[in-house]
C-alpha positions in Angstrom: 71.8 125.4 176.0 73.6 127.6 178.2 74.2 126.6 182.1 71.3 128.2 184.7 73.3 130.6 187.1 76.1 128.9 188.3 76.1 130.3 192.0 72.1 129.4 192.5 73.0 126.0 191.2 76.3 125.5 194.2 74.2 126.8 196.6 71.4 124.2 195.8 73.9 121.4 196.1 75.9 122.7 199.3 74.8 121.6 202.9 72.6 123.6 204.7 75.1 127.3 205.3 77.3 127.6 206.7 79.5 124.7 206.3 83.0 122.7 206.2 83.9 121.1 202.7 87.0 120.5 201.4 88.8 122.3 198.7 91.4 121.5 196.3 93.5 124.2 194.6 95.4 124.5 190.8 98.2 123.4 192.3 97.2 120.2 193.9 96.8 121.1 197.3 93.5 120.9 199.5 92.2 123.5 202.4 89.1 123.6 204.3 87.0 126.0 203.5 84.5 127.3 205.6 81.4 128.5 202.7 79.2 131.4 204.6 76.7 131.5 201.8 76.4 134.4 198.6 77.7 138.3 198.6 75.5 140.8 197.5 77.9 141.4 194.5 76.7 137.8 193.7 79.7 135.7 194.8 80.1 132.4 196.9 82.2 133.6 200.3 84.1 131.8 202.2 86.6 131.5 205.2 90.0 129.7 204.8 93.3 129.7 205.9 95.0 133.0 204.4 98.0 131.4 203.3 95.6 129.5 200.4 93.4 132.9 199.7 95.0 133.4 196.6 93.1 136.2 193.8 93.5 134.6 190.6 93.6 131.4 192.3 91.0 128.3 191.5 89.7 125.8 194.0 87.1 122.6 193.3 84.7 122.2 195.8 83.4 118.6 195.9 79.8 117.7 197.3 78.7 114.2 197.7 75.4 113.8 197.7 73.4 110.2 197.3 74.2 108.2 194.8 76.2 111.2 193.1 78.9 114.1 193.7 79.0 117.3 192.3 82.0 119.5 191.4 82.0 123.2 191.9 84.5 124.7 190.2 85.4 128.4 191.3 88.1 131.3 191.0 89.0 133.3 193.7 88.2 136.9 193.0 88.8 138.8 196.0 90.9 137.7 199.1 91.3 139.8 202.5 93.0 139.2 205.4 90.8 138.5 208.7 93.5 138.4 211.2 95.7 135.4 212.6 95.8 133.1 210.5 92.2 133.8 209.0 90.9 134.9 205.4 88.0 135.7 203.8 87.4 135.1 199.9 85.2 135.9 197.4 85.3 133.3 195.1 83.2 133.3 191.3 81.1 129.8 190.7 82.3 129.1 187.3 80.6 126.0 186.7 78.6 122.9 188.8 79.1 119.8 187.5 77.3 116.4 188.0 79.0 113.0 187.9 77.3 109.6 189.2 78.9 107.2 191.5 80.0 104.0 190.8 80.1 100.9 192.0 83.6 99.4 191.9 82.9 95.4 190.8 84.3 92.5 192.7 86.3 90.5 190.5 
């Protein structure tokens, strides 16, 4: 069964827009991103420093969320420069994943 639309789907498990989350790129390191909600051409946007707004790039957003976290997975498809030290990317939701939290036992 295929997955519903990935973008509808991260912007049901992202705080209320727009908001700071953390995210961690292909090669290990992590950037705030500041997520501005959906493009008309049907991407998740969001503000970053424009030394990690990489096209081609990917970046895992991580949302905690009760008892549970969710992983949105993404590849940056467009990247522009703001000005400064800002960027602005357009980034594809390629998947949303669910995982459950668990309780680490006492020994």
């Amino acid at each position: 069964m295929p997955q519903a639309n990935p973008l509808a789907l991260a912007l049901g498990v992202l705080p209320a827009l727009p908001c700071q989350v953390t995210g961690l790129h292909g090669d290990g390191w992590k950037s705030e991103l500041r997520v501005l909600g959906a493009s008309p051409a049907g991407h998740l946007q969001a503000e970053l420093p424009v030394i990690d707004a990489r096209e081609g790039g990917e970046i895992l957003i991580k949302v905690e969320r009760g008892r549970g976290e969710f992983l949105i997975a993404c590849s940056v498809e467009t990247a522009y420069f703001m000005g400064g030290l800002d960027g602005l990317v357009d980034l594809e939701v390629v998947s949303v994943t669910r995982s459950k939290l668990h309780r680490r036992r006492s020994g």
